[in-house]
mmCIF file of the C-alpha atoms, coordinates in Angstrom:
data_MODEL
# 
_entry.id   MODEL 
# 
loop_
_atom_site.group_PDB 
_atom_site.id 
_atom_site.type_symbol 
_atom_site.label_atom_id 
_atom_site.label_alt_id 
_atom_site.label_comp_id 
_atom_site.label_asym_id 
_atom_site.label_entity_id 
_atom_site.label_seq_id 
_atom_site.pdbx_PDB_ins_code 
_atom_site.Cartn_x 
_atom_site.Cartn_y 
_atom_site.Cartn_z 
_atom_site.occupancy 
_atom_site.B_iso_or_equiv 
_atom_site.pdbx_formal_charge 
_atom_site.auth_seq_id 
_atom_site.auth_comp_id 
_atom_site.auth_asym_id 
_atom_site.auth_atom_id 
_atom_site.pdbx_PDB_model_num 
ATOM 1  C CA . UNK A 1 1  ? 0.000   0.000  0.000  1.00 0.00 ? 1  UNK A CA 1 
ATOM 2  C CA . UNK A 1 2  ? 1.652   3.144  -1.133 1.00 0.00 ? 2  UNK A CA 1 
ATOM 3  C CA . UNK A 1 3  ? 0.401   6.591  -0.870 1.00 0.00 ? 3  UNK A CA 1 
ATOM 4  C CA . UNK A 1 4  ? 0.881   10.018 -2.035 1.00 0.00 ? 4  UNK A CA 1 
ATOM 5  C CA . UNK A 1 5  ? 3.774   12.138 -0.275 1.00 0.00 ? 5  UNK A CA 1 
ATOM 6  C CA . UNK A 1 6  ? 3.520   15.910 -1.052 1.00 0.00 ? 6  UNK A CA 1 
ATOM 7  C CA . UNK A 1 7  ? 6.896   17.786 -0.340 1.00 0.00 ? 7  UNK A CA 1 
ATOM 8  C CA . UNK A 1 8  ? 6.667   21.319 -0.113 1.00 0.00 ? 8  UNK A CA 1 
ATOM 9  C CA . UNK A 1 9  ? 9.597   23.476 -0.212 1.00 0.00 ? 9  UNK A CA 1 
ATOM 10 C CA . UNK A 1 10 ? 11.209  25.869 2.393  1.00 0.00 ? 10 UNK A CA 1 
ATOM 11 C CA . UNK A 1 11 ? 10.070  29.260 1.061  1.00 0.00 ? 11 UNK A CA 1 
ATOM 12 C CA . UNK A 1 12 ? 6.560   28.043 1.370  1.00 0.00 ? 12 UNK A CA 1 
ATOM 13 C CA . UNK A 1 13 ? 6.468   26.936 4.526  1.00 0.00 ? 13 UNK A CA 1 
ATOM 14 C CA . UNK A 1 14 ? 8.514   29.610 5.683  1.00 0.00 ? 14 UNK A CA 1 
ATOM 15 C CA . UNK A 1 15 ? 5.466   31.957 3.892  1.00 0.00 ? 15 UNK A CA 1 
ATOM 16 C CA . UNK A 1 16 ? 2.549   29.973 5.604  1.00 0.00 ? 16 UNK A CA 1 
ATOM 17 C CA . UNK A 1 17 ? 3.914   30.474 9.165  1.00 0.00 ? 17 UNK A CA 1 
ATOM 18 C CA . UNK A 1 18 ? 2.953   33.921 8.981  1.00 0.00 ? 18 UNK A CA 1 
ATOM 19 C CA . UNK A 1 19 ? -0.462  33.655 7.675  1.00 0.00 ? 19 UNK A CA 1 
ATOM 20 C CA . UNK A 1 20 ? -3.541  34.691 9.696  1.00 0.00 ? 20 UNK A CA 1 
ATOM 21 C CA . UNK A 1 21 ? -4.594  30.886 9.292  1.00 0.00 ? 21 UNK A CA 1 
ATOM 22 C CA . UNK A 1 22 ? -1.897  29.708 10.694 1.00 0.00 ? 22 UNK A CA 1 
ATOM 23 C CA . UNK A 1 23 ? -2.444  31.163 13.574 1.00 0.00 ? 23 UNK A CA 1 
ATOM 24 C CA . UNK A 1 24 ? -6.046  30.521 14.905 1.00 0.00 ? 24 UNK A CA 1 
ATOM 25 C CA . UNK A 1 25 ? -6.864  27.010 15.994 1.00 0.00 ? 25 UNK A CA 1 
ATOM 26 C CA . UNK A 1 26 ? -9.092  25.277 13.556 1.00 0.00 ? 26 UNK A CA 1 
ATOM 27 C CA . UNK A 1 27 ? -13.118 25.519 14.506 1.00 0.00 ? 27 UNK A CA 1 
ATOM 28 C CA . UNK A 1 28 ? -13.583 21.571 15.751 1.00 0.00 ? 28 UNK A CA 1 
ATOM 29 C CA . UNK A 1 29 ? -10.752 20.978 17.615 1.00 0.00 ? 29 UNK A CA 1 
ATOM 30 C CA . UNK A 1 30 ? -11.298 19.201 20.971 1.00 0.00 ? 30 UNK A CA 1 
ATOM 31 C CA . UNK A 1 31 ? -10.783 21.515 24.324 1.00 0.00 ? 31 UNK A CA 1 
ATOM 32 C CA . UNK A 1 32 ? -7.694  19.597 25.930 1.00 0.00 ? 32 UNK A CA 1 
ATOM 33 C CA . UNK A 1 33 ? -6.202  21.715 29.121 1.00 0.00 ? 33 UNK A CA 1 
ATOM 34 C CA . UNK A 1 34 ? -2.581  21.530 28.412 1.00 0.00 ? 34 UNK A CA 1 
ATOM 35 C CA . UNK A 1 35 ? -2.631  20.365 25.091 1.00 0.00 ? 35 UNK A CA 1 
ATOM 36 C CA . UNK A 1 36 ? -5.385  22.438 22.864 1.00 0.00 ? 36 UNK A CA 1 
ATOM 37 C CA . UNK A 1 37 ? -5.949  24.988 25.714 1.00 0.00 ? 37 UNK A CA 1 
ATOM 38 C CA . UNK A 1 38 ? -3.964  26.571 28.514 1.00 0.00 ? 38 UNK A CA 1 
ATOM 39 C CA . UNK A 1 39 ? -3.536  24.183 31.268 1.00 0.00 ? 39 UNK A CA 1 
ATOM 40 C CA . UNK A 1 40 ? -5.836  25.243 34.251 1.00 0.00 ? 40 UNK A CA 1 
ATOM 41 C CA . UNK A 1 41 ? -4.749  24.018 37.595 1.00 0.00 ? 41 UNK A CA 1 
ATOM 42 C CA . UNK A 1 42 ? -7.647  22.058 39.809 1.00 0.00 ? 42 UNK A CA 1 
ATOM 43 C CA . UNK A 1 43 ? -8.854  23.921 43.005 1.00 0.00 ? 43 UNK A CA 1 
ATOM 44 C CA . UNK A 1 44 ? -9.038  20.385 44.638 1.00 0.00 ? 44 UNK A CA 1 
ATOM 45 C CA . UNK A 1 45 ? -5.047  19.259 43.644 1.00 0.00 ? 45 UNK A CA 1 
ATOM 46 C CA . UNK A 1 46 ? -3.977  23.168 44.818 1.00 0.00 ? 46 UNK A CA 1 
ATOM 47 C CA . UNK A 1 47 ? -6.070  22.403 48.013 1.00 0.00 ? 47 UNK A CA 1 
ATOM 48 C CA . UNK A 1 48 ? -4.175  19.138 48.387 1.00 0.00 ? 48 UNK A CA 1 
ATOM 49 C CA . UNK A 1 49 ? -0.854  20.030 47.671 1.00 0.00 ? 49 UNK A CA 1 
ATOM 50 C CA . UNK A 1 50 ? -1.227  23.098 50.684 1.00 0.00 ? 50 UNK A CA 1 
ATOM 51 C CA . UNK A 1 51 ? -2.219  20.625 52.914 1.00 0.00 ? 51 UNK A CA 1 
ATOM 52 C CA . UNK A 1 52 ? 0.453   18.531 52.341 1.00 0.00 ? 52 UNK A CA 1 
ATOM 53 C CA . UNK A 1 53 ? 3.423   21.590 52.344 1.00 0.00 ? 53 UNK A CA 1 
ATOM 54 C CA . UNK A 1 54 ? 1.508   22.786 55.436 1.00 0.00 ? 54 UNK A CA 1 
ATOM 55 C CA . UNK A 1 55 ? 1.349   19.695 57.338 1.00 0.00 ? 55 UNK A CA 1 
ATOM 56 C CA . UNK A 1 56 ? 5.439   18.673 56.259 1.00 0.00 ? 56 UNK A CA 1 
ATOM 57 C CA . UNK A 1 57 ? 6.376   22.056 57.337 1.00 0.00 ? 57 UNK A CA 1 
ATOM 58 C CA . UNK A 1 58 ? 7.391   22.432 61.350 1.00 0.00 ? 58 UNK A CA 1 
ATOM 59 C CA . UNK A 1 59 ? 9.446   25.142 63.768 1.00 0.00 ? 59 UNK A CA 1 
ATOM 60 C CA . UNK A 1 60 ? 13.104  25.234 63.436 1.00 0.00 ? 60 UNK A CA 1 
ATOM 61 C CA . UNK A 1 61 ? 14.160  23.431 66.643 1.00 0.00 ? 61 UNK A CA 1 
ATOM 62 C CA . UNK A 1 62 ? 10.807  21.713 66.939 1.00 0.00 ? 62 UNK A CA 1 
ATOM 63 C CA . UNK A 1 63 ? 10.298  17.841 65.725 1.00 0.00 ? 63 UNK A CA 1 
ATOM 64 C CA . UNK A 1 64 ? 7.667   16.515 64.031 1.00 0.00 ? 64 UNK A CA 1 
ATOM 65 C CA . UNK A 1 65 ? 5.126   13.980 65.875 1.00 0.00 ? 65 UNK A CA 1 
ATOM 66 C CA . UNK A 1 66 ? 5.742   10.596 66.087 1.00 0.00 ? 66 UNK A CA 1 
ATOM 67 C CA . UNK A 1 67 ? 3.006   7.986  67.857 1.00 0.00 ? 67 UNK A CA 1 
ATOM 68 C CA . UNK A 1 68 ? 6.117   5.795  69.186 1.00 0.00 ? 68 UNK A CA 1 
ATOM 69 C CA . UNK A 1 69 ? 7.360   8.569  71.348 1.00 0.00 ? 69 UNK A CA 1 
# 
């Protein structure tokens, strides 16, 4: 099974880059945060992640609870 390649030259591609076309996304494409879209950070995983910092951070001099103590 062969196809048809088309090869297009430098100078044209170089001359498409700059057209208005180019440059807007095309009318059906899929919303994809991070990959179509900008990436938009979940409330719930920010929420998370303070919790976490918040509960690993402690006093300088102080030490962190342990049950066994």
């Amino acid at each position: 099974l062969a196809g048809t390649r088309i090869i297009y030259d430098r100078k044209f591609l170089l001359e498409c880059k700059n057209s208005p076309v180019a440059r807007t996304p095309p009318c059906c494409l899929p919303q994809i945060p991070g990959v179509t879209s900008p990436a938009q950070p979940s409330l719930v995983k920010l929420g998370e992640l303070k919790e976490q910092n918040e509960s690993e951070e402690t006093l300088p001099g102080e030490q962190p609870y342990s049950p066994s103590q």
